[in-house]
N, C-alpha and C positions, 0 to 999 in steps of 0.2 A: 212451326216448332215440332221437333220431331218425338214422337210418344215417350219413347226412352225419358228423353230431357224432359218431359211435362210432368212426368210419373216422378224424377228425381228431384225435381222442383217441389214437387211439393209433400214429400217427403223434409226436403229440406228447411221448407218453414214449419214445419212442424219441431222438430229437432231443433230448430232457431230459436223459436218463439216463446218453447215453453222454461225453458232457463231465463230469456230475460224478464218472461213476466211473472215468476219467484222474484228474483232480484228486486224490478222492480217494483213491485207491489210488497214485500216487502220492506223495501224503503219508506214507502207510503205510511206502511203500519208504524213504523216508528216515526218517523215525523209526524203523523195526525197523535201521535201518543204523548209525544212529547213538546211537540209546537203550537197544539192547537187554542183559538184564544178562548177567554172565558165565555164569552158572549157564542159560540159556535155549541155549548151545553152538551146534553146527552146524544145530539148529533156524531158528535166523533167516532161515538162503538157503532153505530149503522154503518155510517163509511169504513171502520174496520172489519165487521162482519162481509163487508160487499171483499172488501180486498182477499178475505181471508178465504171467502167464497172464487175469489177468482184462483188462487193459489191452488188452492185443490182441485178445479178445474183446470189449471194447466197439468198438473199431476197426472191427473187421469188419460188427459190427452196423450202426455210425454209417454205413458205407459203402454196406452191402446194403440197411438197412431191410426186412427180409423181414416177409414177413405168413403168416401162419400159416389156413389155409380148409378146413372140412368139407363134404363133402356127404353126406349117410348113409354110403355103405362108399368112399368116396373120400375120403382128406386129401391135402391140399398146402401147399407155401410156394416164395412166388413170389415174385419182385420186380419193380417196375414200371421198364419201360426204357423210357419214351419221353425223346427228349430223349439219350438215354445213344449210346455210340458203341460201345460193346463188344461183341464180336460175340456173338450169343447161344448158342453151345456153349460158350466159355471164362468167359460169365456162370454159367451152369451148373454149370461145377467150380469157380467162386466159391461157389456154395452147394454145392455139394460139399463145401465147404472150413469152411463156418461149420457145417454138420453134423456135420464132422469135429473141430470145439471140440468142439462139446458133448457128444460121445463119448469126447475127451481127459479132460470132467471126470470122466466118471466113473473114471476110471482113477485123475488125481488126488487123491477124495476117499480112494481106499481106499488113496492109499499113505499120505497126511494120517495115518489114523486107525492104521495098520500104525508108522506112526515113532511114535506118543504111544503105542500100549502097548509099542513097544520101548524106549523112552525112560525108561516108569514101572518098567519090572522089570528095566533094563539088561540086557539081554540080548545076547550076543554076535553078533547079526545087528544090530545098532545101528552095527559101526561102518561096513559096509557102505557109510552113508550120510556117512562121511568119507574116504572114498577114490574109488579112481578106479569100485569097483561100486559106486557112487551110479547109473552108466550105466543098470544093469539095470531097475535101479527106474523110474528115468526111461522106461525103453521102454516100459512098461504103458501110461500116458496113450497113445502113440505108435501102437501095435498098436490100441487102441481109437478113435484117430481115423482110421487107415486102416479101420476096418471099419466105421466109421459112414461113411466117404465115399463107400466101395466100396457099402454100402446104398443109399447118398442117389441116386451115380452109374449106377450100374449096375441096381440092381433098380429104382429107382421113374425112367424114363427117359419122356419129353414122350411122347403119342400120341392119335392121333384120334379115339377112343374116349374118352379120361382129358378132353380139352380140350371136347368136346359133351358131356360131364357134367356140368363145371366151369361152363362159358363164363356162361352166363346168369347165375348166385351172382355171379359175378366182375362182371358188369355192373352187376346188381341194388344189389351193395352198394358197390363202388370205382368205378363207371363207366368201367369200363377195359374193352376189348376183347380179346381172343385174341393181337393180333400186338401190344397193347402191355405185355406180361409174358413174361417166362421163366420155369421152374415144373419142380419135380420133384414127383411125384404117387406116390401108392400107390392103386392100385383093387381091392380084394379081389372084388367080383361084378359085373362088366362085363356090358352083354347082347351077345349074341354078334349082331350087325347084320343076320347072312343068316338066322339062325334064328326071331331076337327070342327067344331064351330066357336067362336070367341061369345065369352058370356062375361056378367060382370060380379065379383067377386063382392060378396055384402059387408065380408069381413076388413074388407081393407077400404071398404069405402065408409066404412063408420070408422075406422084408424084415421083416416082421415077427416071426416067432418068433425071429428074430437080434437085434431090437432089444428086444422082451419080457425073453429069457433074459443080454444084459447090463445089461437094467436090475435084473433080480432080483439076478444075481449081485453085482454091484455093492453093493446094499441087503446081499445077506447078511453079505460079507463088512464093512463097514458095522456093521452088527449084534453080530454075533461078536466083531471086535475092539475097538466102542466098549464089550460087557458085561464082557469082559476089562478093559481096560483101567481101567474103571471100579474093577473091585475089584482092581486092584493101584493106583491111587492110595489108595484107602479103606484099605488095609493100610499106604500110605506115609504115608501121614497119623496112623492110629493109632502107628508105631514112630517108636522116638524115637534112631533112627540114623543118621537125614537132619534136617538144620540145620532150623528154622521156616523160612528164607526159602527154603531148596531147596523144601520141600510145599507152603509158599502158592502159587510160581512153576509147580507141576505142578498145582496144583489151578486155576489161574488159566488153563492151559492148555488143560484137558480143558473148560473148561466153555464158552470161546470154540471151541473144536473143534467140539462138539456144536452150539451156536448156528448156529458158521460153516456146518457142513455141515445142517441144518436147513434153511438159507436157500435153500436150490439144488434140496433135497425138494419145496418145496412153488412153490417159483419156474419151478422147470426139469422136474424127471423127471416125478412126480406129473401136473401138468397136460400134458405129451408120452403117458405112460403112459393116461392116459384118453383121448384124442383117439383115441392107435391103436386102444384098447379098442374106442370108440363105433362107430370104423368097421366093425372085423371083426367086431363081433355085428349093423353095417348101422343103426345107430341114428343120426339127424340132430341132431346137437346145434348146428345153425344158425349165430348169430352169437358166442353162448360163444368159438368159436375166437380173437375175439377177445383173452378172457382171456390165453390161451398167448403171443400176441405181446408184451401189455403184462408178464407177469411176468416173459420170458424177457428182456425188454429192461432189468427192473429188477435182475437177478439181480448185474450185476458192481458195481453203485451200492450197494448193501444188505447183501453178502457182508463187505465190507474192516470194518464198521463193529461186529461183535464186536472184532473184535483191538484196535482202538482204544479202545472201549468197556470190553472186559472185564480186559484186563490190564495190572496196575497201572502197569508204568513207561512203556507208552508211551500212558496216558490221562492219565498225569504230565504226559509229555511235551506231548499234545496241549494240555492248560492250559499250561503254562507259552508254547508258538508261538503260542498263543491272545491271551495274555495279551499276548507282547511285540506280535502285531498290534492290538489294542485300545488299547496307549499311543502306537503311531507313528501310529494313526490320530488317538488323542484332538490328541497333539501337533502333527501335521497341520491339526486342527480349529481350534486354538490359535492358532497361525502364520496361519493366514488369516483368523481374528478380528484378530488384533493388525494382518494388515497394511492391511483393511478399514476400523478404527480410526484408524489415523495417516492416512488418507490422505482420511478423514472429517475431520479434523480440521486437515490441512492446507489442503484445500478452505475449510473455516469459516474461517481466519486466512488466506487469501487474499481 
């Protein structure tokens, strides 16, 4: 594939992705608002909170467009400002700021997974998430995207070193120059300019083992409470103490959960978590980086579409909105035949 077409490609799922995942996620929000059953409880605002979280995650995207670039032990993501009037230190903490989503999600994922095994085994820290310490919960996302921004801002910051590493890759493949992008960078082995010898940077290698050890933690706990959780629905399922439609509804849960958060493993963390990999063992994984733009840009388009998919009353739902849009179209179709017809026909008898 030729660079042009790579670089336009994926420009283009970015531009693609983030209109239909407003739309649909969107969607989402008004069906979980208005669909959802009684038995599903204070659940509903979590999954609208997540949707609502994803919506402004596309926003930021549609707005930044960032691109995602390796050079052996250098990554970046930059966004292209020609044209643009913002000054470039507060574009800066704009991507400060879209760094600090994606540090939000992981915070998010693990309360997700943390409410469905408190949920499956009613546990007295459930109702937490009906009152006003809902807050505390909610700070986790919050504390995780101030430390991904404080990463993004502060340790990985523009330099003249990081930009004659970059510069030429950035020409090569976007034909964009130096003064027409702004850019946060991590350089784990710079060469030192008076010595010429490559040394390793402390500052980027603590950016990193900050962003390594919440993405594990994040996974662990992840891990832990989805195998928990698993076998307390398997126990709610086998007892016959909870109505059938209470178990389907929790098993209809867990499994759009597990879906839902799969999507972001392999969309979002996964291809981040190898990028920083490649760089601090110094390995050049080339144009690949562009992978990480286009998955990262599909992540909020792809994510909403278990919940709709997998649980039954609002895939209900979605037939049935479906359905009444296909008859006011057909009807639609109908009415302009008919008035196409008459006026066919009044033409002929004139």
């Amino acid at each position: 594939m030729k660079l042009n077409t790579w670089v336009n490609l994926q420009h283009q799922f970015e531009q693609f992705s983030s209109p239909c995942s407003f739309l649909i996620n969107a969607l989402l929000i008004w069906i979980i608002y208005h669909n959802s059953p009684v038995s599903i409880g204070a659940y509903k605002y979590l999954l609208m909170y997540i949707s609502i979280f994803e919506i402004l995650y596309a926003i930021i995207n549609f707005t930044l467009q960032p691109i995602f670039i390796s050079a052996r032990s250098l990554y970046c993501i930059f966004v292209d400002v020609r044209g643009s009037t913002i000054d470039p230190g507060l574009m800066r903490v704009f991507i400060s700021v879209y760094c600090a989503v994606f540090g939000a999600s992981l915070g998010l994922f693990c309360i997700h997974f943390i409410y469905r095994y408190l949920a499956a085994c009613q546990h007295k820290l459930l109702q937490t998430f009906n009152n006003w310490k809902i807050v505390f919960w909610l700070m986790i996302p919050m504390i995780l995207a101030f430390i991904w921004s404080m990463i993004s801002f502060l340790l990985a910051p523009p330099s003249d070193l990081k930009i004659k590493h970059i510069k030429n890759r950035i020409f090569e493949i976007f034909d964009l120059e130096s003064k027409d992008i702004v850019y946060l960078a991590v350089f784990f082995y710079p060469i030192d300019p008076e010595t010429g010898k490559q040394y390793t940077d402390p500052i980027s290698v603590l950016s990193a083992v900050i962003a390594i050890t919440s993405l594990f933690v994040s996974f662990g706990i992840l891990l832990y409470f989805g195998l928990k959780c698993y076998k307390e629905i398997k126990k709610l399922v086998s007892s016959s103490s909870k109505s059938a439609n209470y178990q389907n509804m929790q098993t209809q849960l867990f499994f759009a959960l597990v879906v839902q958060t799969l999507i972001p493993c392999i969309l979002m963390h996964i291809p981040c978590f190898l990028m920083i990999l490649s760089a601090l063992l110094n390995k050049d994984i080339g144009h690949l980086t562009g992978f990480v733009t286009i998955t990262i840009a599909l992540y909020p388009t792809i994510d909403p579409l278990p919940n709709l998919l997998i649980i039954k009353s609002y895939r209900k739902a979605l037939k049935r909105y479906l359905g009444y849009y296909l008859i006011f179209k057909k009807n639609r179709l109908i009415d302009v035949e008919f008035v196409d017809v008459t006026v066919a026909r009044t033409a002929t008898i004139a």
